[in-house]
Structure formats: C-alpha cells, structure tokens
C-alpha positions as CSV (number, residue, x, y, z in Angstrom):
1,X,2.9,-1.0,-10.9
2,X,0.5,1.4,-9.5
3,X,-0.2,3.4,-12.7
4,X,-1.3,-0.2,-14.0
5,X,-3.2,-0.8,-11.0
6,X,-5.3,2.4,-11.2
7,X,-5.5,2.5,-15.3
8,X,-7.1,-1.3,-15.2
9,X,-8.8,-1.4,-11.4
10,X,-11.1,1.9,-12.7
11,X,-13.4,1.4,-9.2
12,X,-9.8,2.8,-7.4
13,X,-10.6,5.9,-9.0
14,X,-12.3,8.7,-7.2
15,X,-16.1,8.9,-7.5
16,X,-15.5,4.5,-7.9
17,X,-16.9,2.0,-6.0
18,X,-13.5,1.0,-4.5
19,X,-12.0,4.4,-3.8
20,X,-12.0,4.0,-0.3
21,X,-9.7,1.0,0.1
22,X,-6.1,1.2,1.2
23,X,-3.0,0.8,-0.5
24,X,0.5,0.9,1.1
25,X,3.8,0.5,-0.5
26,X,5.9,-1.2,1.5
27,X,9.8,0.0,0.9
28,X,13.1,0.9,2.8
29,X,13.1,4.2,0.9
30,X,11.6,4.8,-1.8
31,X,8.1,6.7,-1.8
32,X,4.8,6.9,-5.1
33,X,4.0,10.0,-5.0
34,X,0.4,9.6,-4.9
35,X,-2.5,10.8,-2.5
36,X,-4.1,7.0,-3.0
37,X,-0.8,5.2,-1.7
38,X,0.3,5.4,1.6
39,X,4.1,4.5,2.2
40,X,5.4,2.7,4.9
41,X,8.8,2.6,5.2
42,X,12.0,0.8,7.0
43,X,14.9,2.3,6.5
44,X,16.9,0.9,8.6
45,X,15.3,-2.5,8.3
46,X,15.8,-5.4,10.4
47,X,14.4,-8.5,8.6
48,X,11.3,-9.1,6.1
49,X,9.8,-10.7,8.4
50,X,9.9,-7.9,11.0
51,X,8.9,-5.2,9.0
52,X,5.8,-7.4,7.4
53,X,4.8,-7.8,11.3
54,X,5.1,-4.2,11.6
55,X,3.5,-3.3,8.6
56,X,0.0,-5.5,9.5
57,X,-0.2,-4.1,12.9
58,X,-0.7,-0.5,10.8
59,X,-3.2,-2.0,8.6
60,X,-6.7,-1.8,9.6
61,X,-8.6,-4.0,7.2
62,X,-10.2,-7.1,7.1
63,X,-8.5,-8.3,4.4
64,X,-4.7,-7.8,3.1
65,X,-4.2,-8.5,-0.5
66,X,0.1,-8.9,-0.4
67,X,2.0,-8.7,-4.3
C-alpha cells in the first residue's frame, strides 16, 4: 500500500510539497520499513477501539485521514 501511496502521491516525496506530513501504520506487529512511516504498534492489543484511542492521542495533526 505505501509503495502505491508514494509512487502516485509524488508531493510525499522529499523536496515535495507534502513531505512533511505524517503517516503511521497502525499494526500489532508488523513494521514498513521506511524513514516516511512511523509505526505504532499493539502487541498485545486490547480492543480496536482502544488502540485507535491510543493511537490519536499520538497524533498531532489537524486532520487524520484513517484507510
């Protein structure tokens, strides 16, 4: 998903206009290796719900764009 993300979203690229913006991966344990994606992980994970919570109070945008 990311490698289609970064191959059509050129502005994620560095020197674009949008390489500054976040992106997380949200997972209980697997990791994208890439300096542009920050993973979050819950390995021992208690509900969806929970770990979404979790995972916005780390998140210091204005906006949250959730796939």
């Amino acid at each position: 998903m990311f490698i289609l993300l970064f191959k059509n979203w050129s502005s994620l690229k560095p020197g674009g206009k949008h390489q500054n913006i976040p992106i997380f991966l949200i997972t209980n344990k697997k990791t994208f290796n890439d300096l542009r994606v920050q993973n979050i992980q819950f390995p021992n994970e208690i509900s969806w719900s929970d770990d979404m919570i979790e995972t916005l109070a780390k998140v210091k945008t204005k906006y949250v764009l959730y796939l």
